[in-house]
N, C-alpha and C positions, 0 to 999 in steps of 0.2 A: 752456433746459430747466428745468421745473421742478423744484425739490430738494425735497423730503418726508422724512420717517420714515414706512418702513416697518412697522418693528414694534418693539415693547421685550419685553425677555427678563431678569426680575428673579428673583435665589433668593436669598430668608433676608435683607429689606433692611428694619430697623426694625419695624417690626408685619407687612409683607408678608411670608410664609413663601414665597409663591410667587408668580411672575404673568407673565402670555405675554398682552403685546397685540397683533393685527394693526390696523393702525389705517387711515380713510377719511380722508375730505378734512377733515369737522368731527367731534371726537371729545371728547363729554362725558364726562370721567371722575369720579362723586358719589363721594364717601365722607364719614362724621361726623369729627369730631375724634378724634386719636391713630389712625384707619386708616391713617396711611402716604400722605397727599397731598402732604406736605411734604418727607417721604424720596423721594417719585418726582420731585419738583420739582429737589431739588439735586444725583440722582442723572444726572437729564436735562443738567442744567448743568454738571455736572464729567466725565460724558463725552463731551458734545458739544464744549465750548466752552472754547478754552485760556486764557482770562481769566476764567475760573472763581474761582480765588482772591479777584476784588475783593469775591463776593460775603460773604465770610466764612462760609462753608460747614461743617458736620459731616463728620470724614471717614466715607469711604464705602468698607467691607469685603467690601461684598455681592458679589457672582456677578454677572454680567449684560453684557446688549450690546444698544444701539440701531443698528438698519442703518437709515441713507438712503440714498437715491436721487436719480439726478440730478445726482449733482455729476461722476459719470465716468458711462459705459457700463452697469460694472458696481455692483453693490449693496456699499458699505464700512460696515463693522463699526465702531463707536465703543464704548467702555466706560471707566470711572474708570482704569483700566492702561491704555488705549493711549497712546502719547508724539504720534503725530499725530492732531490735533483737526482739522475744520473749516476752521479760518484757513489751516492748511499746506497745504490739498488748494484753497481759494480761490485763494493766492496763486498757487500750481504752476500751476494751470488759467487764469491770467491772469484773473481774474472782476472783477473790482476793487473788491469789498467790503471795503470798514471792517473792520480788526483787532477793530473792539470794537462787531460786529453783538448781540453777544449782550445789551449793553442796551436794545436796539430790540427783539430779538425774545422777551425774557422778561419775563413781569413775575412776580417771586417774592411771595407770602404781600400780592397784594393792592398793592404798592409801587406806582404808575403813575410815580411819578417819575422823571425820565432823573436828577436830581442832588440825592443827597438833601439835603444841605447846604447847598442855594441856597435861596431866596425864592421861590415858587412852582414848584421840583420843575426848573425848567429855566433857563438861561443862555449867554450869549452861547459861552463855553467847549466846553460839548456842544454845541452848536451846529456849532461850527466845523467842531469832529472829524468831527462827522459828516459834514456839507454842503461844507466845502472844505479847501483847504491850508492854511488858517489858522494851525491848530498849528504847521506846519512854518514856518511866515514869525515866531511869536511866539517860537519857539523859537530861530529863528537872531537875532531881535532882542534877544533877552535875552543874548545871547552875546557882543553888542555895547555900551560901557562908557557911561554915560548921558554923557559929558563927549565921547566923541567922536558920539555919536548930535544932539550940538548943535552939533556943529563944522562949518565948511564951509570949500570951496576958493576962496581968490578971488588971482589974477592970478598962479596958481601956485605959494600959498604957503598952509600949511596955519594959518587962523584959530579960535582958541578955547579956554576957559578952562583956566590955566594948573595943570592938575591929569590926573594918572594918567599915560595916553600919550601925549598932548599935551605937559606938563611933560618928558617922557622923551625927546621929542623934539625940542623946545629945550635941554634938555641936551647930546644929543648935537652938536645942529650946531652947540654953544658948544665941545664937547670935540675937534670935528673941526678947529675953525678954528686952535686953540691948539696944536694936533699940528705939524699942514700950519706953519704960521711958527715953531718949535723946526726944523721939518726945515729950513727953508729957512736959518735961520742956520746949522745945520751943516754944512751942506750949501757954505756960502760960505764957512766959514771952514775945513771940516776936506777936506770931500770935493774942493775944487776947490785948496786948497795945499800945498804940496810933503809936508806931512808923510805926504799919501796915496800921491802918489807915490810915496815913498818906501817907505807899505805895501804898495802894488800890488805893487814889486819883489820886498819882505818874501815878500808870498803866493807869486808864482811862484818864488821860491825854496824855498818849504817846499813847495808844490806838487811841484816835480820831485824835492826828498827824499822825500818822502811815495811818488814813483813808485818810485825806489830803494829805499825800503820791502819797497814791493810786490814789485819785483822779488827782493829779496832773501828775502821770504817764499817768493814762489815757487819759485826756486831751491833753499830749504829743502827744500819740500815737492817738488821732482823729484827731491832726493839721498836726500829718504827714501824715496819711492815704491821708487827704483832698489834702494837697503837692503832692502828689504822684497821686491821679486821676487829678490835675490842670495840673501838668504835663505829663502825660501820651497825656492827652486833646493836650497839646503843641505840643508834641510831634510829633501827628499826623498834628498838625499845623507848624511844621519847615517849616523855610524860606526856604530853598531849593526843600521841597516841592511845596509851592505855587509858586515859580518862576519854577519849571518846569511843574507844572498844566499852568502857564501863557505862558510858552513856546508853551507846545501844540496847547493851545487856537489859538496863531497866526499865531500857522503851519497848524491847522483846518483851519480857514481863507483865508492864503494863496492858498492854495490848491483848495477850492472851487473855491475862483476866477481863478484859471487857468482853472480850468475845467469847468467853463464856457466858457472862451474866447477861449478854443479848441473845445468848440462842434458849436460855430459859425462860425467857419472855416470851421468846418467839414458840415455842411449846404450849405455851398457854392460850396463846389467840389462835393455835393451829384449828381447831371445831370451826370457830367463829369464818375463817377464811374459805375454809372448805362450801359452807353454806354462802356464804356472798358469790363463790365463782360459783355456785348451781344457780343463784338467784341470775345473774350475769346471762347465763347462757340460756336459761327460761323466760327471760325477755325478748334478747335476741329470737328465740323461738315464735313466740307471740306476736311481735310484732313482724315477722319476715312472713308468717301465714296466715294473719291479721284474723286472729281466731276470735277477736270480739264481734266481726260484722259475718259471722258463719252460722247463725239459727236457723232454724225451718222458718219461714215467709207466712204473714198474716191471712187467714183462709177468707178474711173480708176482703183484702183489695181483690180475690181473684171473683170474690161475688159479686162486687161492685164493678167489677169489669163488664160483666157477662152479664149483668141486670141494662147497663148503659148501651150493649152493645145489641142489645135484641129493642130496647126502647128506640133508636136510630132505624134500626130496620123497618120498624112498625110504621114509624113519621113516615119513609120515604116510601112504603107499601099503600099507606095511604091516600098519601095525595096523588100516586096513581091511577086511586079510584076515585076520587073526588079533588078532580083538578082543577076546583074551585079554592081550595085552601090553598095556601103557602108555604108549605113544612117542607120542600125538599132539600131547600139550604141546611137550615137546622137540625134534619134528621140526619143528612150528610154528614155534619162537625159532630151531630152525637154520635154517628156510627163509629168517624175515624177513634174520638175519646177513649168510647167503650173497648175501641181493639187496641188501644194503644197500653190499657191499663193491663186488659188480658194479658199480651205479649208483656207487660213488666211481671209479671205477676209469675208466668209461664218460665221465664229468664231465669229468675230467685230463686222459684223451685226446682229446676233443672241444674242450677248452681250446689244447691242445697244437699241434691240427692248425690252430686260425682263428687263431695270433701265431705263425705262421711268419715275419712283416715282423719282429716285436719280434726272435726271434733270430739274424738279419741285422743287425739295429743293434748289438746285442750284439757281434757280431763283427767288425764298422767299427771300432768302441770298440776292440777288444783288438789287433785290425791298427796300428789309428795309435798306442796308446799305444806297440808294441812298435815304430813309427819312430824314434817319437821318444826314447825312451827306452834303445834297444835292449834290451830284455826284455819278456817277454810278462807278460798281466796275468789273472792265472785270476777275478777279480770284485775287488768295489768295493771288496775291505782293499785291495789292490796299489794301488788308484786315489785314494784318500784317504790313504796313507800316502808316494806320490809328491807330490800335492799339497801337504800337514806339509812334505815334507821343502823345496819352493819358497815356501810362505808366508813367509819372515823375508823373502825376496828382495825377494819382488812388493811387500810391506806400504813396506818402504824405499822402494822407486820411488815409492809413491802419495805416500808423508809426502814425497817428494824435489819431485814433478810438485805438490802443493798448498804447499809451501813454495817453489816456482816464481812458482805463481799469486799469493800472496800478495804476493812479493818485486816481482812484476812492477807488480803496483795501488799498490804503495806507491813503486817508479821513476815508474810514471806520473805521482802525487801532488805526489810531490818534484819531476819535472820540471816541473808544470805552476806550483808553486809557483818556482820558479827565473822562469820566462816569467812570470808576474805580476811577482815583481819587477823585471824588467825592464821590465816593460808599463808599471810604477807609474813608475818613475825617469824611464824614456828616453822613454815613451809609443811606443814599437814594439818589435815582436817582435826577438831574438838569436836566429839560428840555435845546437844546441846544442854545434859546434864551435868558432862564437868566442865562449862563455862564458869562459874563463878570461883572453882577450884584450880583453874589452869590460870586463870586472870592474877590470882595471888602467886601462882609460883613463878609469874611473868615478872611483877612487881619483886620481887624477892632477887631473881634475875637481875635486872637491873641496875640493882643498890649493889650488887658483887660484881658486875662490869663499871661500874664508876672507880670502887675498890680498886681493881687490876690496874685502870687507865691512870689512877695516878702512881701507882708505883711504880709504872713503865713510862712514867715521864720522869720522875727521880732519877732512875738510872739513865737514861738519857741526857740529862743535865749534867751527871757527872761525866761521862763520856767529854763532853766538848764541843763535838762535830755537828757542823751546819749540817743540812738537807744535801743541799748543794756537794757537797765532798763525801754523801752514803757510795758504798760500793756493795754492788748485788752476786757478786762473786766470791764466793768462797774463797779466803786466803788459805795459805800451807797449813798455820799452827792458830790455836787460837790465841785470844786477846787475854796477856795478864801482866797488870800494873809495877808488878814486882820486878820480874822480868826487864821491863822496860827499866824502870831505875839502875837494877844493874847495868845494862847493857847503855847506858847514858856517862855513867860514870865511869866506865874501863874508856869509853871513847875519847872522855874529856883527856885524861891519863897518858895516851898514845899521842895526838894533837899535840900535847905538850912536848913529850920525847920529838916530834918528829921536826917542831920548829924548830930546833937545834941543828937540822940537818943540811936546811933548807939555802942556806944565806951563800955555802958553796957553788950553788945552783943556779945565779941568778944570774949573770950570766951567759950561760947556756942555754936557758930558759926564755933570757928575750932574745938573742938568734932564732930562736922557735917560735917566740909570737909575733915576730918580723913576718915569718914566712909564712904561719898561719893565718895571721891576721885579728890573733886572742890577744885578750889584754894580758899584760904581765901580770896581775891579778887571777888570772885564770889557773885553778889546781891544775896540778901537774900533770894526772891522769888524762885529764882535757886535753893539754896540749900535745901531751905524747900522741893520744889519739888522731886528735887535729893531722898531725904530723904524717901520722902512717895514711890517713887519708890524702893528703894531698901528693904524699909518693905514689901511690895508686894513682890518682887523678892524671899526674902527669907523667907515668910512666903509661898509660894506659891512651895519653894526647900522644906521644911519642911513637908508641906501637901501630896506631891508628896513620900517624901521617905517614910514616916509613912504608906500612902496607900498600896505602892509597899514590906513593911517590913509585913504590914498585911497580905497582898494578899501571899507573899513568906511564912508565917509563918503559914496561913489556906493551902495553896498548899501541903505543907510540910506533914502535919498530913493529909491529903489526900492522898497524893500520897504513904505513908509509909501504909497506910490501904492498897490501891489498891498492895503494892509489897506484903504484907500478903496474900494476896487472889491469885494474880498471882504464886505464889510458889506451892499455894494446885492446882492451874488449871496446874502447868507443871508435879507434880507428877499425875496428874488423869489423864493428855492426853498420858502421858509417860508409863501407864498401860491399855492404850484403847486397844480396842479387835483385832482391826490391828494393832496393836505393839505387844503388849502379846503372840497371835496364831502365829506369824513369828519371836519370839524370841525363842518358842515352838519346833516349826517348823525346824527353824535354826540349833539352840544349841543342841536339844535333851534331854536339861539337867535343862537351868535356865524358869523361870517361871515369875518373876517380876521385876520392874527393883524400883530404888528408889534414889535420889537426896537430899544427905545431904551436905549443908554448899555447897561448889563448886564443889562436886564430884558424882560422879553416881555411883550407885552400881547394882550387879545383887544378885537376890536371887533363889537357888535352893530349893528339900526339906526337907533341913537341916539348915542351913546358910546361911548369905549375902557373898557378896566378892568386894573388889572395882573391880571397871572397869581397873585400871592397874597394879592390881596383877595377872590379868588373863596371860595367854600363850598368844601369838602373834593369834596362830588358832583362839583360845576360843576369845578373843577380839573383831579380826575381825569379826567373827557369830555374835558376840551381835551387833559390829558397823553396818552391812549391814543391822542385822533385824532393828536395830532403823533407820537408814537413811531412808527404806521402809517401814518402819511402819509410821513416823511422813510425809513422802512422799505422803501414802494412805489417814492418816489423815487431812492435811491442803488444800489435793483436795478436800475432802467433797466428797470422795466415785467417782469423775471422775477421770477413769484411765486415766495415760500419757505415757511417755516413760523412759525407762533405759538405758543407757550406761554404762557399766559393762566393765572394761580395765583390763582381769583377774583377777575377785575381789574375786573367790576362790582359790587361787594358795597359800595362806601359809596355807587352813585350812589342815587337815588330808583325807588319801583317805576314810575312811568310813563318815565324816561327807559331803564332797561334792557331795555323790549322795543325802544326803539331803537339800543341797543347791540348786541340779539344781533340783530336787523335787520341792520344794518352788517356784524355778523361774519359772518352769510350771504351777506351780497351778497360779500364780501370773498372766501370761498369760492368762489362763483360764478366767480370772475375767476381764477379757480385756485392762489388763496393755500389752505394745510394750516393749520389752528387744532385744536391741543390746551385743550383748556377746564377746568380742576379746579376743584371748586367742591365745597363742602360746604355752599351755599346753595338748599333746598327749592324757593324759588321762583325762581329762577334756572333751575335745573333743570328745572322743571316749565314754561318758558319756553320751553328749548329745544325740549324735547320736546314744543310747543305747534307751534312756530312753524319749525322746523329740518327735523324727522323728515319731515313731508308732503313741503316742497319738496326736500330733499337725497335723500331717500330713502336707498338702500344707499350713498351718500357720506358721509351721517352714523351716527357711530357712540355706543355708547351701554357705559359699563364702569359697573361698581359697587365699589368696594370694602371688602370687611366687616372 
């Protein structure tokens, strides 16, 4: 797939304030000097391309984002801020482009040269990177030491000059041989004569002490474990526990018996209670249907009514007739009087006649208080002052019945606290009848775990052993004192026999701790050991570098094959046919290129020429053809894109219309060329020669 830039999106970058390119396939961007061609150049370099740095670049603060395409499905974002460039989306995609495409495919401010530092702009080095594995083969040869890169193998035996790892290697197999014959005489004299014997004994004597040891660590460490669960046991049996379990106990006790002797009391004032809540509720009664002010109404006020109100009539009947008298005010006020008494009088009794139920309740009331009371009750003083007279009763019972309740939440309390500690100690529940029996067999308890703990500290004591040096493993045999004394005294026995043996050895022995580096002090066994270890050590340095001198020495004559054949594969790909037809193309003139020793040359059809004896023009045509030749080549025929930062501007004016020639046709084949240029006729070139054939594929910016 072809990979392009889409577009660039620049804000506030060096002189550009603003600028949104959409870009075609060839895209001439003119501006004069200090318009900002060189800030779009390195702005394009440092967010495309993560070897940006080599260029020695201005940093870049501006806004912006170039999207290409073509490298996934979708369109990806590049800018000076993003951490993946380019190279990390090639490698991910398997492409298998060059980390370091970006000096192929830019040339900055005019540069055509792949190396600036070389003799004609290019060399075998670029070369390499580009075209094959070359780096990777000089790199792993350079890793390899020039004294063994001349060394070789012959009849199994590693030949060549006695310096680095070579020397290091004759060293050692001088230092192995000198080991191997010290072992072998000790070996004759110490390992195979009786004074070993002797030690063998030695060992498996302190061997099976060493087990007795063990055993007796262990031993340690079971009487204390045992210690430690008797006490634990105890633990949960402290005297302050049981005395405050004992506590409980008798505050459960007392308790009960109180709350027995108050619910016998409370038995006794039960009658008394009964009648104060009837009295209670017979008030309530009374006073909510106010059954004192419920009689039949006086038959005089409604007589006195009705006497006033006919006397009113009479007055005002009168002085109708004889309207010389003054009564009509006065018989007026007595008429309204007389109707006002009626109408009370009328009210009372029609009250009277609909709470005929209210003075039936009335008299339930005064029936039952006289049962029970034997005496009758004429209203609610008699009823409220029976009451006074049972309140001190009923009040007692209630403060009796809530200091009941109370008494009883705190039995509960207490008992449950009793079962907890039992829960705690014994981890099961005590019925609450054999408390005071199970409390003594706790105490009993007790007094035979103290017993235990000290006779398990006894034997402990005679054992010896700190904490610190218990062992929780099982030994082989167990621990016995006896035992141990024997096997103490055959040791001392042998020790004695063996020092006699000894003083022949000594000798011997410090040739060994020379080489070991033990003190001469150091038992025998040690150093022997010592010994066989460090023949190992160093016959095992010895094996290790022989291998590593081999392997560097077959690598060698390999990799020297492989730079033979990569030299004929950089001359073949350096004259492939998109190298060759764009050197053609370019120059006008040279035809082949060719790579002697560190230098390239070009051939026309007369003569070779190096690559920097040429003119600066002529140079540059060869450098751009080969940049976009080895460019076309390492894509494998997928075009990409070009950045061009006037990379015609030293040729001559008649070879640059074959330059942008080239870059057309280059186009054509579906390569992207970005073109900047602040050269008039350049420009006026493209736009001669570009704009007809590309049409809406070329594009065309300005910037002011």
């Amino acid at each position: 797939m072809t990979i392009q830039i889409k577009s660039i999106q620049i804000n506030k970058l060096g002189p550009l304030e603003s600028l949104n390119l959409d870009l075609g396939m060839l895209n001439l961007i003119y501006g004069h000097n200090e318009t900002g061609k060189t800030f779009l150049v390195e702005f394009l370099l440092q967010s495309i391309f993560s070897h940006s740095k080599e260029w020695n670049l201005r940093d870049t603060s501006c806004e912006g984002s170039v999207l290409i395409q073509g490298i996934r499905p979708e369109t990806i974002s590049f800018s000076p801020i993003s951490k993946r460039k380019i190279e990390d989306y090639w490698e991910e995609s398997d492409i298998g482009l060059p980390n370091n495409m970006a000096r192929l495919l830019v040339v900055k401010g005019g540069e055509l040269a792949l190396s600036a530092d070389t003799p004609g702009g290019v060399n075998r080095a670029v070369l390499k990177t580009a075209l094959t594995s070359q780096a990777l083969i000089d790199q792993i040869l350079g890793a390899i030491p020039v004294t063994v890169q001349k060394a070789s193998l012959e009849n199994l035996k590693i030949k060549g000059k006695n310096q680095g790892q070579i020397k290091e290697h004759n060293q050692l197999f001088s230092e192995l041989q000198d080991i191997k014959s010290l072992f072998d005489q000790i070996e004759t004299k110490y390992s195979q004569g009786p004074a070993r014997q002797i030690e063998l004994q030695c060992a498996e004597l302190e061997e099976s002490l060493t087990e007795q040891n063990l055993a007796k660590r262990h031993l340690a460490f079971c009487l204390g474990e045992k210690l430690k669960e008797i006490k634990a046991k105890r633990k949960a049996l402290a005297d302050d526990s049981l005395d405050n379990l004992r506590d409980y106990i008798r505050d459960h006790s007392t308790l009960n018996n109180e709350i027995k002797s108050l619910n016998k009391i409370i038995s006794k004032s039960q009658e008394v209670s009964k009648q104060y809540t009837w009295l209670e509720s017979a008030i309530d009664v009374w006073e909510d249907n106010s059954l004192d002010d419920k009689g039949k109404p006086s038959w005089i006020i409604g007589l006195a009514g009705t006497t006033i109100l006919a006397a009113g009539f009479i007055a005002i009947v009168t002085q109708y007739f004889l309207s010389s008298l003054d009564l009509f005010w006065p018989g007026a006020a007595i008429t309204i009087l007389g109707f006002g008494l009626s109408l009370f009088y009328g009210i009372k009794l029609l009250r009277w006649t609909t709470m005929v139920d209210d003075a039936n309740e009335r008299k339930i009331i005064q029936v039952d208080f006289e049962d029970k009371f034997g005496r009758s009750a004429s209203g609610l003083t008699d009823l409220k002052a029976q009451k006074n007279k049972l309140q001190e009763i009923h009040l007692s019972r209630k403060r009796d019945q809530e200091n009941i309740i109370k008494k009883s939440l705190q039995l509960e309390r207490e008992k449950l606290a009793v079962e907890n500690f039992f829960l705690d100690i014994t981890e099961d529940r005590v019925n609450e009848k054999d408390w005071e029996k199970r409390l003594q067999e706790l105490k009993k308890q007790s007094a035979d775990l103290d017993q235990q703990a000290n006779e398990l500290a006894v034997q402990q004591s005679r054992l010896n052993i700190i904490e610190e040096k218990y062992l929780s493993a099982p030994a082989a045999n167990d621990y016995d004192s006896e035992t141990v004394y024997s096997l103490e005294e055959s040791l001392q026995k042998l020790k004695k026999d063996l020092s006699t043996y000894h003083n022949d050895l000594e000798t011997l022995k410090a040739r060994a701790c020379e080489r070991t580096g033990d003190e001469v002090s150091t038992p025998w066994p040690d150093v022997f050991y010592h010994l066989k270890i460090l023949i190992s050590e160093v016959e095992k340095s010895y094996k290790a570098l022989t291998a590593e001198l081999i392997a560097k020495i077959g690598l060698t004559e390999i990799l020297t094959q492989l730079q033979a054949e990569e030299d004929q594969k950089i001359k073949r790909d350096i004259n492939a046919p998109e190298v060759a037809d764009l050197l053609q193309s370019l120059t006008g003139k040279y035809q082949q290129l060719d790579l002697i020793n560190d230098q390239l040359y070009v051939h026309d059809q007369y003569r070779q020429y190096s690559l920097s004896d040429l003119s600066t023009g002529a140079r540059e045509q060869v450098q751009l053809a080969l940049r976009l030749g080895i460019a076309a080549r390492v894509s494998g025929g997928s075009p990409l894109f070009l950045i061009l930062d006037d990379a015609f501007q030293h040729s001559d004016w008649n070879r640059r219309e074959s330059l942008i020639q080239g870059t057309i046709d280059l186009v054509q084949s579906g390569w992207q060329v970005l073109y900047l240029s602040m050269d008039d006729h350049i420009r006026d070139l493209f736009l001669k020669k570009a704009k007809p054939v590309l049409k809406r594929k070329f594009k065309y910016f300005i910037l002011d």
